[in-house]
C-alpha positions in Angstrom: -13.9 9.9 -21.3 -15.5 7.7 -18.5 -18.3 5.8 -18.5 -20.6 5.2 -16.2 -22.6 1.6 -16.6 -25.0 2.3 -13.8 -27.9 5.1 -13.0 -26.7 8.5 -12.7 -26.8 10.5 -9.5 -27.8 14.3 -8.8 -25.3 16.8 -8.0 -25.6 16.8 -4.4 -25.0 13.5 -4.0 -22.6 12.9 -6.2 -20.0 12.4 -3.9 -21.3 11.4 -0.8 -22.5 8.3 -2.8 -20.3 8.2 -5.6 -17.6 6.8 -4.0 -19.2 4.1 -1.9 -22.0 2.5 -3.7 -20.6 3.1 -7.3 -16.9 3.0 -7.3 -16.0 1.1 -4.5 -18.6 -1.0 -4.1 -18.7 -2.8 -7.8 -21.1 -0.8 -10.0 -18.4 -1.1 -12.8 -16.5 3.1 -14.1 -14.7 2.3 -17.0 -11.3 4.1 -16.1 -8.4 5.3 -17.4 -5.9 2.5 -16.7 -2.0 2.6 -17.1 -2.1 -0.5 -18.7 -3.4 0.8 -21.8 -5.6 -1.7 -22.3 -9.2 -0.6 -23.4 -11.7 -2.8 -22.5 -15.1 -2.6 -23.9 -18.3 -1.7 -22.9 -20.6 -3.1 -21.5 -18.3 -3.7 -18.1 -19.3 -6.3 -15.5 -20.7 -5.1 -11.6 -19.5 -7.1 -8.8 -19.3 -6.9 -5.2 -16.3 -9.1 -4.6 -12.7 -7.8 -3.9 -9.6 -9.4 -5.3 -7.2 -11.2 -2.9 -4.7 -8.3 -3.9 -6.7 -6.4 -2.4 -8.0 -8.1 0.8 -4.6 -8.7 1.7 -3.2 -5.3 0.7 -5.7 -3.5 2.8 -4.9 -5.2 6.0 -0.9 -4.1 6.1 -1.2 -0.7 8.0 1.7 1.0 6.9 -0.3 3.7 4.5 -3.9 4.0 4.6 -5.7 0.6 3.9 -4.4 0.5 0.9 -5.8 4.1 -0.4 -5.4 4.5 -4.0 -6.0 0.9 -4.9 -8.5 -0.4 -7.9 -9.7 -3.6 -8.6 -10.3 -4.1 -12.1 -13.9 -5.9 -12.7 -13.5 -8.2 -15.9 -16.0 -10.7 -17.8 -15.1 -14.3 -17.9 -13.4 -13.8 -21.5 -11.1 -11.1 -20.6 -9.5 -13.4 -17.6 -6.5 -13.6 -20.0 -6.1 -9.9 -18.9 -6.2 -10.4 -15.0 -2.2 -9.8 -14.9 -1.8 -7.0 -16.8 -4.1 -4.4 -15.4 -2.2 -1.5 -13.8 -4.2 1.2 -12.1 -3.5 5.1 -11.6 -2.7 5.2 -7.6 -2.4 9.0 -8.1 -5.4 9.7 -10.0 -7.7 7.2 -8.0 -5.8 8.9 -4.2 -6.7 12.4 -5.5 -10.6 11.3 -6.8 -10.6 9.9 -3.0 -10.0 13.4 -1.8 -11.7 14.7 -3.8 -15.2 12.7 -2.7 -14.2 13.7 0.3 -13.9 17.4 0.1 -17.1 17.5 -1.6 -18.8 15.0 1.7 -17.4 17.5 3.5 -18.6 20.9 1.9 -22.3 18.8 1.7 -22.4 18.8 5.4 -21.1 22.2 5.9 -24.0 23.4 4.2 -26.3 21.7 5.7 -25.1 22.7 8.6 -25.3 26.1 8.1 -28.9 26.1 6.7 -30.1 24.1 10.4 -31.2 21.3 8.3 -28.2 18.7 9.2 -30.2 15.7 10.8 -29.3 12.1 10.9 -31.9 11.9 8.6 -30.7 14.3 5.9 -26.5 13.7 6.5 -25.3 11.8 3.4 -23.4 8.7 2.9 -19.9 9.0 3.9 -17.2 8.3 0.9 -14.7 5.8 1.4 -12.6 8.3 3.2 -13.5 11.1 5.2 -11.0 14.1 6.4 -11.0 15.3 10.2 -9.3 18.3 11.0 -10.2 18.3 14.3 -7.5 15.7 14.8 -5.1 17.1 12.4 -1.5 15.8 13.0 1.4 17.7 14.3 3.2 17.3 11.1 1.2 19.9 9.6 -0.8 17.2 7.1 -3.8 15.8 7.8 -3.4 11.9 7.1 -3.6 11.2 11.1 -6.7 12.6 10.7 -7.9 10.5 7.5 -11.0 8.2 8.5 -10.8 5.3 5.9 -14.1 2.6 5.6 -13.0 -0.3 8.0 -13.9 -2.7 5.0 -11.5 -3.4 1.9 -14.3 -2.8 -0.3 -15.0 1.0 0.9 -18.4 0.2 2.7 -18.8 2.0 6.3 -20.0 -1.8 8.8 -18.8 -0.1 11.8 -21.3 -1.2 14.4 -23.1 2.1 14.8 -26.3 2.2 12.9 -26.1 5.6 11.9 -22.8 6.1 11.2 -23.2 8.5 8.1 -24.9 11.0 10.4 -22.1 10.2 13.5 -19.6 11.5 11.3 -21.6 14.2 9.5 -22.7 15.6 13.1 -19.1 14.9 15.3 -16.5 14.5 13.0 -16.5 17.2 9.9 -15.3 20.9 10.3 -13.6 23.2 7.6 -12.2 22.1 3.9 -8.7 22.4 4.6 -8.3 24.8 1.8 -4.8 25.8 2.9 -3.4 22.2 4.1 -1.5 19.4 1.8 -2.1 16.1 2.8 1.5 13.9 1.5 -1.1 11.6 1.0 -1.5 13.4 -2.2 2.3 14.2 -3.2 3.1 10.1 -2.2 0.5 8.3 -2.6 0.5 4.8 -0.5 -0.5 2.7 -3.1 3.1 3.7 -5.0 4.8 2.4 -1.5 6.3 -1.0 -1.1 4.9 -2.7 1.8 4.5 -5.6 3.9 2.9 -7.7 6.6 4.9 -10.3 8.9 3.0 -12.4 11.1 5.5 -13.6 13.6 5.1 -17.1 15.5 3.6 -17.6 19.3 5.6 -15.7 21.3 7.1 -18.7 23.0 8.8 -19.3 19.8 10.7 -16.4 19.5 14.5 -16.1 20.2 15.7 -12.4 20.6 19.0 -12.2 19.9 21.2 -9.3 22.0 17.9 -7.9 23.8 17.5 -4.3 23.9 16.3 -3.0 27.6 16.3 0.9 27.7 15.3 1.7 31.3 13.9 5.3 30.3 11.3 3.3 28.1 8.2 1.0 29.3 8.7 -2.8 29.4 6.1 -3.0 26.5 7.9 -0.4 24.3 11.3 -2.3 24.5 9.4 -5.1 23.6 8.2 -3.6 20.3 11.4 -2.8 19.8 12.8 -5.9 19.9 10.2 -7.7 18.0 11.0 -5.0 15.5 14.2 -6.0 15.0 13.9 -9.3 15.1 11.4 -8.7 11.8 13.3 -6.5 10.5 16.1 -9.2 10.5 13.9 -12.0 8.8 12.8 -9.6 6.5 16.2 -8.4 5.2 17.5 -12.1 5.5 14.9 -12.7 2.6 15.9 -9.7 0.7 19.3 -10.7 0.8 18.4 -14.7 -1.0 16.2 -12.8 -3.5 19.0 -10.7 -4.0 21.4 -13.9 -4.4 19.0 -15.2 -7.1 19.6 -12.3 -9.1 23.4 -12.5 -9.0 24.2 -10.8 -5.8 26.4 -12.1 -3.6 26.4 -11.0 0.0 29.7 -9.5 1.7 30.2 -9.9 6.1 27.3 -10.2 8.1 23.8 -8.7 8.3 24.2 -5.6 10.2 21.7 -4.0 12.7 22.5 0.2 12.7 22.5 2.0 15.8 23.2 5.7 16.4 25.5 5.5 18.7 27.2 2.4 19.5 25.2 -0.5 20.0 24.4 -1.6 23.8 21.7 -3.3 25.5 20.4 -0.5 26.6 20.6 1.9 23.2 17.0 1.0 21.5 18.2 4.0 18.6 18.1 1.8 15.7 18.4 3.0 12.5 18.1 0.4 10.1 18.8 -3.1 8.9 21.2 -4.1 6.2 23.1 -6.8 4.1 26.1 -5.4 1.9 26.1 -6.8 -1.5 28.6 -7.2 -4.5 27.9 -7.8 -8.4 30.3 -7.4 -10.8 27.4 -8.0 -13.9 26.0 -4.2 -12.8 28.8 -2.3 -11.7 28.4 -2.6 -7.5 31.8 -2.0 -6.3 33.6 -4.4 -4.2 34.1 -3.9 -0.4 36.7 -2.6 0.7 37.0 -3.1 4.5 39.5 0.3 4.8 36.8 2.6 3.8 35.1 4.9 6.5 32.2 3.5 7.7 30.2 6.1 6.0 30.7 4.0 2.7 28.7 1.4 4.4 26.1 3.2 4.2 26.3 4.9 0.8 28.5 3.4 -1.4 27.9 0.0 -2.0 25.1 -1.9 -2.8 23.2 -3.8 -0.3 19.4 -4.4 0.8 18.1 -2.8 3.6 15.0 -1.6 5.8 14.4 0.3 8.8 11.9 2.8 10.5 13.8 5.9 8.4 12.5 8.0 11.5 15.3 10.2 11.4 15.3 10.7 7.3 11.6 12.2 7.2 9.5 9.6 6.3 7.0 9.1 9.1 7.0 6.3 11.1 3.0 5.7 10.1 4.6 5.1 6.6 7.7 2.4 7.3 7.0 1.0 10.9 4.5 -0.6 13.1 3.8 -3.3 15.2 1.4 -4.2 17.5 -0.7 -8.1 19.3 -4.0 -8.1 17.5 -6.2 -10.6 15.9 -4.5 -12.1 12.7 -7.0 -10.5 9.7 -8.5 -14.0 7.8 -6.7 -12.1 4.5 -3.0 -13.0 6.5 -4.3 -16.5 7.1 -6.1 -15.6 10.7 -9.1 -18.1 12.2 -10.5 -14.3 13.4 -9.8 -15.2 16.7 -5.7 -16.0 17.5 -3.5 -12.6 18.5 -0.2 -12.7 17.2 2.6 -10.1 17.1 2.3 -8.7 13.2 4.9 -6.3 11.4 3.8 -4.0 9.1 6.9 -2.7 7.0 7.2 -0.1 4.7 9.2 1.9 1.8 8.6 5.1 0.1 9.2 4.5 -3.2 10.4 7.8 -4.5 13.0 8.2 -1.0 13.9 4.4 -0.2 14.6 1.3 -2.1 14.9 -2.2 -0.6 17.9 -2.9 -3.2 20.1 0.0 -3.2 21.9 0.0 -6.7 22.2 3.6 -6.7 25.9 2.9 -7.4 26.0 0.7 -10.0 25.8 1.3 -14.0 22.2 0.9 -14.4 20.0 3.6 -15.7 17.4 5.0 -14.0 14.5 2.9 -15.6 16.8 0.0 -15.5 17.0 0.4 -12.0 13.3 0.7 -11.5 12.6 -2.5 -13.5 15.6 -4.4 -12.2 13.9 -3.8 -8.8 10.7 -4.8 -9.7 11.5 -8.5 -10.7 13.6 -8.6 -8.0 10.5 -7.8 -5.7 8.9 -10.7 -8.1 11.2 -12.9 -6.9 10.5 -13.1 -3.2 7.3 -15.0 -3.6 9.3 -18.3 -3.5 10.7 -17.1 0.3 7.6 -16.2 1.7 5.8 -18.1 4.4 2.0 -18.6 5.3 1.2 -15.1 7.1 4.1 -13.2 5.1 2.6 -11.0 2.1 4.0 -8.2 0.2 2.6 -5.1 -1.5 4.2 -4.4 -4.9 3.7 -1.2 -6.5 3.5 -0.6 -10.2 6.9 0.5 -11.6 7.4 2.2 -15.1 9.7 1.0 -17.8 9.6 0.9 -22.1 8.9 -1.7 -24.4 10.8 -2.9 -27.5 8.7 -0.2 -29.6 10.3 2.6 -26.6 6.7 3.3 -25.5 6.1 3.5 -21.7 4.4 1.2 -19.5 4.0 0.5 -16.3 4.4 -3.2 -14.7 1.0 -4.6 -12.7 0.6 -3.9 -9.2 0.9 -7.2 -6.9 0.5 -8.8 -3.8 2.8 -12.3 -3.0 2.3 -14.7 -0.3 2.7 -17.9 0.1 -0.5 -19.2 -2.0 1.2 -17.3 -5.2 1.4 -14.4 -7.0 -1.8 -11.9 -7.3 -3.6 -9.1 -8.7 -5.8 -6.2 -8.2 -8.6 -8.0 -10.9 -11.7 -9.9 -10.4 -13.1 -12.2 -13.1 -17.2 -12.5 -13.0 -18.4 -16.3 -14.0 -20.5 -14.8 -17.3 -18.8 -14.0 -20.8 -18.8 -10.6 -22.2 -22.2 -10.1 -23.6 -22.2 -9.9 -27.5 -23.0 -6.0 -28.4 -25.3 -4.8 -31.6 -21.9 -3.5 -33.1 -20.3 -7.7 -32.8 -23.9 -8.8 -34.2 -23.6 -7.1 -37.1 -25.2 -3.4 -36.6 -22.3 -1.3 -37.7 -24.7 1.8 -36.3 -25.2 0.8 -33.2 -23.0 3.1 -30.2 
């Protein structure tokens, strides 16, 4: 059962301020965690996020990190701080939840004419617009997240609760599924590339489509030219665990590649390793093989396998966020990459003699192991992954964001020690 260590709320506004002043903004819920650790009661309150999650919140690939929990632990549980795993699922659909009850709040208000600015309630952390559902028939285009890492609404506009209660909220989407829910982002692998001054960058066989805008072929192109760092980094990570790398990297094209073809599919490095069964190349195959057949590591915008391009790809110039290393004020070129987990997999070992769950735990200390590659303004998301111990009980491996400073996690350690309860003082009655 949960446990609440703060003052409890009426029903109607359970949810409208739930989610931002007692979950999200440090007033400590005892949760269910995958770890299965239990900590104790009492639990500490703090309104600091973890550097996991300041950093995890700025790659936009999925939704600003929805579905990610900082643990809040006392001074003499920072033994802990690497081993807590939380439920991306469970805390994604309590998100929704909030938000579906924000939602059916204002509706009724709105209906009885007593909607003001005065009498809208506190927005959640996110709120759902169908007004601006997206044409893929879910509604995550449409999902309004809190512009801060810690869930609190500092837009400039002084009234933003009633804004959005009064412009932005219609019906309850009672017959619409959000992937949001089915996938959660926080189970994605992600990442954030900030790339040097552009004066420093080198493309290598430019793409120049003339039915596409100078400024889209330049995306494009700076894509790539990620892309291709990115994979390069896979592919010495992937050396450290006993890969070794067959021909060159390979940019994908449908169609054959040209300067003026900007249909790439993806990026890849072809891999051998004899220890786990990848096969060796074998030049005479159809090129189809390259593709599914051997090992290798890999990314690209998956645009033409279903996964939306909100979910793998984007790029833009804007301000470097102080959580990449930014001074708040320089514009660089950033690439935000993507996976999703239960469709794509940065090492594809789908061919070798690994077990499923070896698979999944093989790939997670390989993920481990790119920490040592990355560079100041390079940080990855790494999502929990499930395996069994020696006793054959399941458990699930700490989510984790690496950059250059190190390795962190979704935890934050107050300066006080537990406090000692009646129970540790002697009173065997006390609850």
């Amino acid at each position: 059962m949960q446990k609440f260590a703060c003052p409890t709320f009426s029903r109607v506004a359970l949810f409208s301020a739930l989610a931002s002043a007692l979950a999200l903004t440090g007033c400590a819920v005892t949760s269910p965690s995958l770890s299965g650790i239990d900590l104790q009661e009492p639990r500490p309150t703090t309104n600091q996020s973890s550097h996991a999650m300041q950093v995890a919140s700025v790659i936009k690939t999925t939704v600003n990190c929805l579905g990610c929990e900082d643990t809040v632990l006392w001074a003499d549980e920072k033994d802990l701080s690497d081993k807590m795993v939380f439920d991306a699922k469970r805390n994604t659909q309590r998100d929704y939840a909030e938000a579906r009850a924000y939602q059916a709040e204002v509706n009724r208000l709105r209906k009885e004419g007593k909607l003001t600015p005065e009498t809208a309630p506190k927005p959640p952390r996110i709120v759902l617009n169908p007004n601006q559902s997206s044409s893929s028939g879910t509604l995550t285009n449409s999902l309004m997240i809190a512009d801060s890492f810690d869930g609190r609404w500092t837009n400039s506009s002084a009234s933003l609760g009633a804004g959005l209660a009064l412009t932005a909220v219609g019906s309850l989407f009672s017959s619409v599924q959000d992937e949001n829910l089915d996938y959660p982002p926080a189970d994605y692998v992600k990442a954030a590339f900030v790339l040097p001054p552009e004066k420093k960058i080198v493309i290598e066989n430019e793409i120049n489509n003339p039915e596409l805008t100078p400024e889209r072929n330049r995306e494009i192109n700076l894509g790539i030219y990620a892309g291709k760092q990115f994979v390069q980094m896979l592919t010495q990570a992937a050396v450290d665990m006993g890969f070794k790398p067959v021909g060159e990297l390979v940019v994908d094209f449908i169609g054959d590649p040209s300067p003026t073809n900007s249909r790439w599919l993806n990026i890849y490095q072809l891999l051998e390793n004899d220890a786990i069964g990848c096969p060796k190349y074998d030049p005479k195959n159809p090129s189809w093989m390259d593709e599914f057949g051997y090992c290798r590591v890999e990314w690209g915008p998956y645009r033409p396998m279903g996964v939306r391009e909100a979910y793998s790809w984007k790029i833009a110039k804007e301000i470097v966020p102080t959580a990449l290393g930014g001074d708040g004020k320089t514009e660089r070129w950033i690439n935000h990459f993507g996976y999703n987990q239960d469709r794509w997999h940065p090492l594809n070992i789908m061919q070798s003699k690994l077990s499923h769950l070896d698979k999944l735990a093989f790939e997670q200390r390989f993920l481990m192991g790119l920490q040592k590659y990355l560079k100041p303004g390079q940080a990855i998301y790494v999502p929990t992954y499930k395996y069994y111990d020696e006793q054959e009980k399941r458990r699930w491996t700490p989510q984790a964001v690496l950059d250059s400073t190190g390795t962190h996690y979704f935890t934050v350690v107050v300066p006080e020690n537990r406090p000692v309860t009646k129970i540790e003082s002697g009173n065997q009655n006390a609850q």
